[in-house]
N, C-alpha and C positions, 0 to 999 in steps of 0.2 A: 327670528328666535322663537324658540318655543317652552312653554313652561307648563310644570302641572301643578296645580292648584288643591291643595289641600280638602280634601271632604270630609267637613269636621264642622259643629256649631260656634266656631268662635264667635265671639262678642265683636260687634259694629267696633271698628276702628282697627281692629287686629288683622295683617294685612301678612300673607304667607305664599313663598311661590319658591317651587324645586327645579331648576335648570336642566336641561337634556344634552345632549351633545349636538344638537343638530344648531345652523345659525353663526358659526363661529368664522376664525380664520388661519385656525392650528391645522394643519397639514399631519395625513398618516403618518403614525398609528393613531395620532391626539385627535384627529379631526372629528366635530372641527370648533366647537366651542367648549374647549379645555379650558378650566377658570383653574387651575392647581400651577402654582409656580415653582415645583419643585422634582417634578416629572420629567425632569428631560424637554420640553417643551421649547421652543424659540421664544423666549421672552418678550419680544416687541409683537409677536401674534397673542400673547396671553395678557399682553397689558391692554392689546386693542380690545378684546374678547371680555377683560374688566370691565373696559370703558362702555360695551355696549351693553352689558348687563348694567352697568351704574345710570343709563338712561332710564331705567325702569323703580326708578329706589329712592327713596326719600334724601337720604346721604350716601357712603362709601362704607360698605360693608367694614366690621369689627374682624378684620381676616384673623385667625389664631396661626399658632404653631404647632400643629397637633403630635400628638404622641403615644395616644393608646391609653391614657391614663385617665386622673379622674378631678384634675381643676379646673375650676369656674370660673370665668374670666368675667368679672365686672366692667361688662361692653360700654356702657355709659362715661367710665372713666380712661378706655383705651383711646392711648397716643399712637402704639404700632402695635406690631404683633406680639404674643405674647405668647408662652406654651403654657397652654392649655386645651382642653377638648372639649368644654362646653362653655356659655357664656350666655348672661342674664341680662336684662334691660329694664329699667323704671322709667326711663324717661322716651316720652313720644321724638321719634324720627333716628332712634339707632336701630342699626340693621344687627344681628346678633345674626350671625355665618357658620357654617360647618361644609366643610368638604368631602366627600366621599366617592369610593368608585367599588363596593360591595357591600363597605361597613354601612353601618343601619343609622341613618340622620335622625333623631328626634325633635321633633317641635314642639313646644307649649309653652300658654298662655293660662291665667287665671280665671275663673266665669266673671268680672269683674272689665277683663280688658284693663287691668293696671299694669301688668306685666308680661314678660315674654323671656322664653330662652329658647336654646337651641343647643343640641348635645349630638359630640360623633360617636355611636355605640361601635368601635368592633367589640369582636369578641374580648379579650385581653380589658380594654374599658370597662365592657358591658359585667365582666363580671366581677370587675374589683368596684365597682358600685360607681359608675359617672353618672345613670341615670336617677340614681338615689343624692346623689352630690347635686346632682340639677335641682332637683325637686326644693332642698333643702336651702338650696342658692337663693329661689323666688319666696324666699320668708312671708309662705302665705299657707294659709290649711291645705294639706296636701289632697283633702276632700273637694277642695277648690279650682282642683288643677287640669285642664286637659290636656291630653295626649296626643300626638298623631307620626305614625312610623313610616317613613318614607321610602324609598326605591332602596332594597337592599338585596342579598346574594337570598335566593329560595331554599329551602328546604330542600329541595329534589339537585341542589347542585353544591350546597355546603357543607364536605366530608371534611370533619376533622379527627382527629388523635383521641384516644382514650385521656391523655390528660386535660383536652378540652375539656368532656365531661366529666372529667372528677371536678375541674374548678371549680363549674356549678353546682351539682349536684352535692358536693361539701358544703356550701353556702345555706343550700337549701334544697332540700330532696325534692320534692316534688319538680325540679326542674328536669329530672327524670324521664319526665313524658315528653320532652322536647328532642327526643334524642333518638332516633330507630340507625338498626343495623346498617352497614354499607358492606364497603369492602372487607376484607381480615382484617380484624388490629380497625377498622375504621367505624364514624359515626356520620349520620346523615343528622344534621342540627338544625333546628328550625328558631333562628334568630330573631324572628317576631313572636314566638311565643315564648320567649325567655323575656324578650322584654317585657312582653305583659304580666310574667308571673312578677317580675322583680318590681315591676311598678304597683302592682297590685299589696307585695306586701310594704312598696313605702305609703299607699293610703290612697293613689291615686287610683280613681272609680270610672274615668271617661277616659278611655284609652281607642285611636279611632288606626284608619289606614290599615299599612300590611297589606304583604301580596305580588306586589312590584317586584320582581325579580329583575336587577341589574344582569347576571348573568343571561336568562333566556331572552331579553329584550334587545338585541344588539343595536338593533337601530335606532334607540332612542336612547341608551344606557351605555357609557361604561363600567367594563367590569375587569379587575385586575385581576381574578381569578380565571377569568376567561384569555384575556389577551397580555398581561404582564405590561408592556409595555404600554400604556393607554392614560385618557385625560381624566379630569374631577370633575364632579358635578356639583353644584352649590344647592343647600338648602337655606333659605334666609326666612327670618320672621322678626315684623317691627309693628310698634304703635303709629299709628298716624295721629298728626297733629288736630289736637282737637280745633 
């Protein structure tokens, strides 16, 4: 298995790692370490493909039931899944999880190391305020908080709808600059820099990562925009036990 490791100053104890496709035992289009069970997938290849991520984890990841939207899943008190898109932890040894295969995973933690979350931006999320919802989930100075954006669809391959960018751009203008021409009628969108603008005006100052394009990476990425049918990737962040 292979993971990529957060480049970010978190605080000793704060423990973060994004899964790749490679490692697994899901069979094309999924192959081959598909952690999404709801993809089409063979279920006993994605429960083994759980199982061998779960060797690397303090417990059993906080799995949600995402939906594009903008609730915060109090990871420390989840029994099963739950629908929501992003999910918070106080207590050392919960895995707090997000799935994606474009959308933009968010990680953070407090400069304190008392807390952690984890958020799945897509678009539709990102702009009805999940990463503003996260911030506010971890009830701590948002001056306090850092950031880091994970493997998500590039700039140079995420054209969307003129009403994508009115979403934002009604929210808050300056999201503006995120946004250059494509096709007629299209927008090329740069999803890491809407998140920073939007985190920036919830207060948070240490925003890290971006870059990662799921689409151009195929070997180590999936990406639904590129192959439609295809597997998840996991971003997980927990406390370790003091």
């Amino acid at each position: 298995m292979q993971f990529i490791e957060p480049d970010w100053p978190a605080p000793a104890g704060v423990h973060a790692l994004v899964s790749t496709r490679a490692g697994g035992a899901s069979r094309p289009p999924y192959a081959s370490l598909n952690l999404g069970d709801h993809v089409g997938d063979d279920p006993a290849a994605v429960a083994l493909n759980r199982r061998r991520l779960r060797a690397f984890l303090p417990d059993e990841p906080k799995w949600l039931v995402q939906v594009h939207g903008t609730a915060v899943a109090q990871a420390d008190q989840l029994q099963g899944p739950v629908e929501a898109d992003a999910a918070v932890a106080f207590m050392p040894g919960t895995v707090c999880a997000v799935l994606t295969a474009d959308c933009l995973p968010v990680l953070f933690c407090d400069r304190g190391g008392t807390r952690v979350a984890a958020a799945h931006a897509g678009w539709r999320g990102l702009a009805a305020g999940v990463l503003e919802a996260s911030v506010a989930a971890m009830r701590c100075d948002a001056a306090e908080v850092l950031a880091w954006l994970g493997p998500a669809i590039g700039p140079q391959a995420f054209e969307v709808g003129e009403e994508v960018r009115e979403a934002f751009v009604r929210d808050l203008p300056a999201a503006a600059a995120a946004f250059l021409p494509g096709q007629p009628g299209k927008w090329l969108a740069d999803i890491y820099q809407l998140a920073r603008l939007r985190l920036a005006r919830a207060g948070v100052r240490e925003v890290y990562g971006g870059g990662l394009c799921t689409y151009a990476d195929q070997a180590r990425f999936y990406s639904y925009r590129r192959d439609g049918a295809t597997g998840r990737m996991a971003s997980l962040i927990w406390r370790a036990a003091p």
